[in-house]
C-alpha positions in Angstrom: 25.0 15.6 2.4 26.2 14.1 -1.0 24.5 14.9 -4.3 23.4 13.1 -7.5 23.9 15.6 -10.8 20.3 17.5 -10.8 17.9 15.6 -12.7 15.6 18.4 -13.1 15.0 18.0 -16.8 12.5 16.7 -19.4 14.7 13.9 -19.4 14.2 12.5 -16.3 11.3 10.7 -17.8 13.5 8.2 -19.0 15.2 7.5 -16.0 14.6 5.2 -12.7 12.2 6.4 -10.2 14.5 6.5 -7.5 12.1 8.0 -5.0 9.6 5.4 -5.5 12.4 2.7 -4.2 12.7 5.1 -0.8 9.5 5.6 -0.3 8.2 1.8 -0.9 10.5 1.3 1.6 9.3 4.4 4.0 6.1 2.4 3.8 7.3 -0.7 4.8 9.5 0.6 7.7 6.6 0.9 9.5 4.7 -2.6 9.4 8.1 -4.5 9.6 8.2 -3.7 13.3 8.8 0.2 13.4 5.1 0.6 14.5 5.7 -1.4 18.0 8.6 1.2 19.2 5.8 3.9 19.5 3.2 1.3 20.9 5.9 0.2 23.6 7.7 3.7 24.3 3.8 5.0 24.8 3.5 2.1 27.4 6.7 3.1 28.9 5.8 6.4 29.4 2.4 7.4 29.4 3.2 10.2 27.7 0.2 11.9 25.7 2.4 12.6 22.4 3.8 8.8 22.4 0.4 8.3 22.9 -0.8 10.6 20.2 1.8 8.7 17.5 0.7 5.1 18.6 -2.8 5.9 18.3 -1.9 6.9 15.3 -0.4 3.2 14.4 -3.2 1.8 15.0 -6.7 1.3 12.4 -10.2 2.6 13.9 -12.7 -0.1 14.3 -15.0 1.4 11.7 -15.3 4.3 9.9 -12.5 7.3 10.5 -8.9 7.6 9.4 -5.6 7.3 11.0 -2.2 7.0 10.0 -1.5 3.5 9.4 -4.7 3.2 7.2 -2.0 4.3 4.3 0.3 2.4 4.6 -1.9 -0.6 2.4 -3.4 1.4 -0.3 0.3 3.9 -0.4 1.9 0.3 -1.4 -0.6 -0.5 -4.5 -0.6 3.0 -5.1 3.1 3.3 -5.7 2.8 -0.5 -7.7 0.6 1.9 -10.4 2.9 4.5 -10.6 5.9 1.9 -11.2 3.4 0.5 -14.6 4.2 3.0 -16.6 8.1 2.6 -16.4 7.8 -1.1 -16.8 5.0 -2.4 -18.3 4.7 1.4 -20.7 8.6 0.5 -21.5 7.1 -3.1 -23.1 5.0 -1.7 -24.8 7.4 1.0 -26.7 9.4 -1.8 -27.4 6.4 -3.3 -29.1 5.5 -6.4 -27.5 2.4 -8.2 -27.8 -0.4 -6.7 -26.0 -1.7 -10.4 -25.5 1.5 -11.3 -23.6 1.8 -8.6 -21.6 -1.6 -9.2 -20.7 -0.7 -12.7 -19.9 2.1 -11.4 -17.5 -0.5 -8.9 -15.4 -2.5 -11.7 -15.1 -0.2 -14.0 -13.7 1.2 -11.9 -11.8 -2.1 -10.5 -9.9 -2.9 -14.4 -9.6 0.6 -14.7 -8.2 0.0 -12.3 -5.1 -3.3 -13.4 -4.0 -2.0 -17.1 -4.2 0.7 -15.5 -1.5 -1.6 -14.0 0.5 -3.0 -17.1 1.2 0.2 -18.6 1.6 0.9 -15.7 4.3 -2.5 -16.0 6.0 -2.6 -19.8 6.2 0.6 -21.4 6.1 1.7 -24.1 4.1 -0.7 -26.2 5.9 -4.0 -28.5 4.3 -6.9 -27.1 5.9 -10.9 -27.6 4.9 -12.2 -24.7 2.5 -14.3 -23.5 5.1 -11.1 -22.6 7.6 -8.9 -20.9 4.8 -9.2 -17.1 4.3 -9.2 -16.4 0.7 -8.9 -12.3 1.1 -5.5 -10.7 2.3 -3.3 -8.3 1.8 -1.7 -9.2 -1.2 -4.9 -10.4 -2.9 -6.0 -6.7 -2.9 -3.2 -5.6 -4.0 -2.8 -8.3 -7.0 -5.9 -7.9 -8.2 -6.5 -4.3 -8.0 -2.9 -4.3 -9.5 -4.2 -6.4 -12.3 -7.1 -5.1 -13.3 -5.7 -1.2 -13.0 -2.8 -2.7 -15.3 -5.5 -4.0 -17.6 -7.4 -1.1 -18.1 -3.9 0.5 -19.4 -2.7 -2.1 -21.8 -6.2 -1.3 -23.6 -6.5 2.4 -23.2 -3.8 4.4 -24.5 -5.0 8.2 -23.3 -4.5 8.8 -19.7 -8.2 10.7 -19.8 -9.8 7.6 -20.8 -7.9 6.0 -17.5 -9.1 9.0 -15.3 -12.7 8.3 -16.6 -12.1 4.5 -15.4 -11.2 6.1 -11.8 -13.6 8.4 -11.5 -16.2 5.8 -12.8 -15.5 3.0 -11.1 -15.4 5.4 -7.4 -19.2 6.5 -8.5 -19.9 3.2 -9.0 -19.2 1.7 -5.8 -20.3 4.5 -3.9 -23.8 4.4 -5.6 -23.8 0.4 -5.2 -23.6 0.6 -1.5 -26.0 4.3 -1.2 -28.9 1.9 -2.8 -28.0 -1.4 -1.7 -28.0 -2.9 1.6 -28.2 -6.8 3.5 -31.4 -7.9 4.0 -33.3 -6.4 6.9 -31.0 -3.3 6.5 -32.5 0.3 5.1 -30.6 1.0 1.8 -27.5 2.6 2.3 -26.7 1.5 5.7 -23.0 1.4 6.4 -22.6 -1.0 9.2 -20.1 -3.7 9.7 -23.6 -6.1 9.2 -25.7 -4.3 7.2 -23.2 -3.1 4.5 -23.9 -4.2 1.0 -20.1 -4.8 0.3 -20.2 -7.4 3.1 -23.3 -9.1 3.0 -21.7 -9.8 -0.9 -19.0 -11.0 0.5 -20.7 -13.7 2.9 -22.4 -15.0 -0.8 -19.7 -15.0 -2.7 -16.7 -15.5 -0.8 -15.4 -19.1 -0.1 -13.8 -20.1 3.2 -13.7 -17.7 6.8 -14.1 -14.1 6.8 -11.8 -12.5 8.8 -14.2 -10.8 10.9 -16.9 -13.5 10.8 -19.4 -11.6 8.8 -17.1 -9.1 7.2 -13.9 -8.8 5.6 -11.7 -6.0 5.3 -9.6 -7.8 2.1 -12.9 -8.9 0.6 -13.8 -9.3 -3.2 -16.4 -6.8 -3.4 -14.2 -3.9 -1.8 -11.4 -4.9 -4.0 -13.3 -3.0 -6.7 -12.6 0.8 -5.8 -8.8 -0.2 -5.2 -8.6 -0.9 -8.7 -9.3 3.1 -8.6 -6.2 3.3 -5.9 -3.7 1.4 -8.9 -5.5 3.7 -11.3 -4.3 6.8 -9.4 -0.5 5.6 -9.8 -0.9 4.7 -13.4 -2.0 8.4 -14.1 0.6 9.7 -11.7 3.4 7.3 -13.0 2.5 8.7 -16.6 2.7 12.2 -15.8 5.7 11.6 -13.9 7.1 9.5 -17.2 5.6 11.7 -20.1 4.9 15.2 -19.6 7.3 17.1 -20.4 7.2 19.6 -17.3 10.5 20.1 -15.1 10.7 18.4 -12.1 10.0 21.4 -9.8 6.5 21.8 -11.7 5.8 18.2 -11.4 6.1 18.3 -7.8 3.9 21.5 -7.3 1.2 19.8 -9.5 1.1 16.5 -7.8 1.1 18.1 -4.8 -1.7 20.5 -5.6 -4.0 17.2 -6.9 -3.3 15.8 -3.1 -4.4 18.4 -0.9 -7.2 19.0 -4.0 -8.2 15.2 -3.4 -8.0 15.3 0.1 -10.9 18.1 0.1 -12.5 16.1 -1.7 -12.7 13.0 0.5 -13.2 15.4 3.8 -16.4 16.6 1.7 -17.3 13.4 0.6 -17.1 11.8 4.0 -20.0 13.9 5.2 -22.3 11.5 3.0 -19.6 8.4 2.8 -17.5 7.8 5.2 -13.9 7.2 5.1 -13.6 3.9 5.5 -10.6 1.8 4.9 -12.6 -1.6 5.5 -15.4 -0.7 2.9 -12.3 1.2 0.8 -15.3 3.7 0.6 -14.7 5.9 -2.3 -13.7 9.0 0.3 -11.3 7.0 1.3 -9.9 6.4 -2.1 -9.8 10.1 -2.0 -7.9 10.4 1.0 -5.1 7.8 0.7 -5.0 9.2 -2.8 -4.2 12.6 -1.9 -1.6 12.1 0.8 0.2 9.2 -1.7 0.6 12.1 -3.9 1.8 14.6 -1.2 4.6 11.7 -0.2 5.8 10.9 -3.5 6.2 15.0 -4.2 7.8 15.0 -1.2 10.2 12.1 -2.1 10.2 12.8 -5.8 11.4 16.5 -5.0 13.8 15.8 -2.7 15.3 12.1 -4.6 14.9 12.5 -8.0 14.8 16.2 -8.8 17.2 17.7 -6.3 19.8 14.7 -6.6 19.7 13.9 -2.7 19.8 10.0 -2.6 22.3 8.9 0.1 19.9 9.6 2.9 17.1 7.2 1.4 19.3 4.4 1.1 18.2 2.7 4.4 14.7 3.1 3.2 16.0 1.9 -0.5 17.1 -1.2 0.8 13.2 -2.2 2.7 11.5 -1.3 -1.0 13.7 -3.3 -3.6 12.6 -6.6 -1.3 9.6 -5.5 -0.2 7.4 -8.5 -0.3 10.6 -10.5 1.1 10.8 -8.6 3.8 6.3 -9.1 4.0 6.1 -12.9 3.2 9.4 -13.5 5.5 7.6 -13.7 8.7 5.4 -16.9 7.5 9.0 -18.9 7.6 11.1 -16.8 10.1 10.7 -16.4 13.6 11.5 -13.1 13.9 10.8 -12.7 17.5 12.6 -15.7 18.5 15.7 -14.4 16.7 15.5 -11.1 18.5 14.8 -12.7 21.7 18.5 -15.1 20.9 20.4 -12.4 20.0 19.4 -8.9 22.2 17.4 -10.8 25.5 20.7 -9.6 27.6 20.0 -6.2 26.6 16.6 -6.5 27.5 17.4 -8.2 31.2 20.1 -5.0 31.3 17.6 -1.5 30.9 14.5 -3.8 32.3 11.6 -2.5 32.8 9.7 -0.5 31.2 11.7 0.1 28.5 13.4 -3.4 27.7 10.2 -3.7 25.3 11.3 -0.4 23.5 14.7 -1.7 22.9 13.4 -4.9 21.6 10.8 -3.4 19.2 13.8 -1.6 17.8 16.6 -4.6 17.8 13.2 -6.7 16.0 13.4 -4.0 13.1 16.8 -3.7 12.8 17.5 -7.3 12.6 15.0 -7.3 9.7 16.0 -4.4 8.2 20.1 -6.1 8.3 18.2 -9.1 6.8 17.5 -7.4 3.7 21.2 -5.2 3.6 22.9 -9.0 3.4 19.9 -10.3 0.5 20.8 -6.6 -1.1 24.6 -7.1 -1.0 24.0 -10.6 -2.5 22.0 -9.2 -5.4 18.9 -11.6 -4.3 15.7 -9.9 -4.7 11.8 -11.5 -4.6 10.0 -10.4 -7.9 6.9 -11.5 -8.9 
């Protein structure tokens, strides 16, 4: 395996965050299609550990935690710890805290105006058949209002106050709050005080009919999510630590935040639909552990060539997200590898597929790579 000079130095502040490329792209591997070939080798084979992983690709209907209830928050997460190195560099260079605020703005405005886009087509539809709350809303706004909080506090204990504040906020807003004809502090799908909001405030369909998983009032604690990556992304910019004690402290604060939420959970459940404070905690915690993990292994030990296939996924990463809405992804699959499909048949034609789907995306973004054409918003 090839190596990049040893970047661990005091220095390294000042250069690219090459491990939060990989492991953008780590997280989108798995929602671009990667998450199918253990749902369809599990099929295949009955076996309990496929069966164990695609269980583990899936979301619980309510409260609990699996696997693929990171991959969401890891994404805004990681746009947080990016602020620091782009929007911190604007400010050094002494723009105008008004533009800059401009730009956040327009840019959180930007992403939810997408995740319409992606949930609806470009179609005209009445108000009351559009879903306003998506994906990329949550992360746009709880981008932009974690990015706001920065450009107006300049010491990263003020920011941890916001993150701590705005968790103890939400949690004590739903402990004493409830829809009518619900005790206070109930925490069902009906009863919730996060939802019944929603159903007052939010225009259009919910997605669940009377919740929504992407809904205003639960985009408050992810603000606390981007606020996590801000304080990481300064750490990881400004102290002045080597890179080997920057990866033992972040990964100290995950298992120390993951604790936390297993503690918390006893009184509020992780919940990725509420984005219940524990779960803050939780997705919190093993962000941190990944990005160590990556950080260590990218940035401070100089081992990049491996992470290039994941590189490729994260520098087009809301591409590769919004492509689906104008390609027909299975259909191109289906032209290219059917005959491979009609020649292992069943069952495991579907396992072949699920991979050929990914890697005709993931060759997708190598040729917008090579042509230097990237989606930025």
């Amino acid at each position: 395996m090839s190596t990049l000079p040893n970047l661990d130095q005091s220095s390294l502040s000042s250069n690219r965050l090459y491990s939060l490329d990989a492991l953008r792209g780590f997280d989108m591997f798995w929602i671009m299609g990667a998450d199918e070939v253990f749902h369809t080798m599990f099929k295949a084979t009955d076996s309990p550990i496929w069966g164990f992983f695609a269980h583990q690709f899936s979301h619980p209907e309510w409260h609990g935690f699996r696997f693929y209830d990171l991959i969401f928050p890891l994404f805004l997460f990681m746009a947080g710890v990016a602020t620091p190195f782009s929007l911190g560099k604007e400010i050094e260079k002494g723009k105008n805290r008004e533009q800059l605020l401009l730009k956040v703005i327009k840019r959180g405005l930007v992403l939810a105006l997408l995740g319409v886009v992606y949930n609806n087509g470009l179609e005209i539809k009445p108000i009351e058949e559009i879903r306003f709350g998506s994906v990329l809303a949550r992360i746009g706004l709880g981008y932009m209002f974690a990015n706001i909080i920065y450009l107006y506090t300049k010491r990263p204990m003020v920011q941890a106050i916001w993150f701590g504040g705005i968790l103890m906020f939400y949690y004590l807003l739903l402990k004493f709050n409830a829809a009518p004809g619900f005790p206070a502090g109930d925490l069902s799908q009906e009863g919730n005080f996060a939802s019944y909001m929603d159903r007052l405030i939010m225009p259009g369909r919910l997605y669940k009919g009377n919740h929504d998983p992407e809904g205003f009032t639960s985009t408050i604690p992810a603000i606390s999510t981007g606020l996590l990556g801000i304080l990481t992304g300064n750490y990881l910019k400004n102290d002045s630590s080597t890179g080997v004690q920057k990866t033992k402290r972040m990964a100290m604060f995950g298992v120390l935040f993951i604790v936390m939420a297993l503690i918390w959970n006893i009184d509020f459940p992780i919940n990725k639909n509420l984005w219940s404070s524990s779960f803050v905690l939780m997705v919190g915690g093993i962000s941190l552990l990944l990005l160590s993990l990556f950080y260590y292994i990218i940035d401070v030990k100089g081992y990049q060539k491996w992470s290039f296939f994941f590189r490729i996924i994260g520098m087009n990463s809301i591409l590769i997200y919004m492509s689906g809405v104008f390609i027909n992804w299975e259909y191109s699959t289906d032209s290219l590898f059917h005959w491979l499909g009609q020649l292992l048949g069943d069952p495991f034609n579907a396992v072949a597929m699920a991979i050929c789907y990914t890697g005709i995306k993931w060759y997708f973004l190598y040729f917008m790579y090579q042509k230097k054409v990237f989606l930025r918003v």
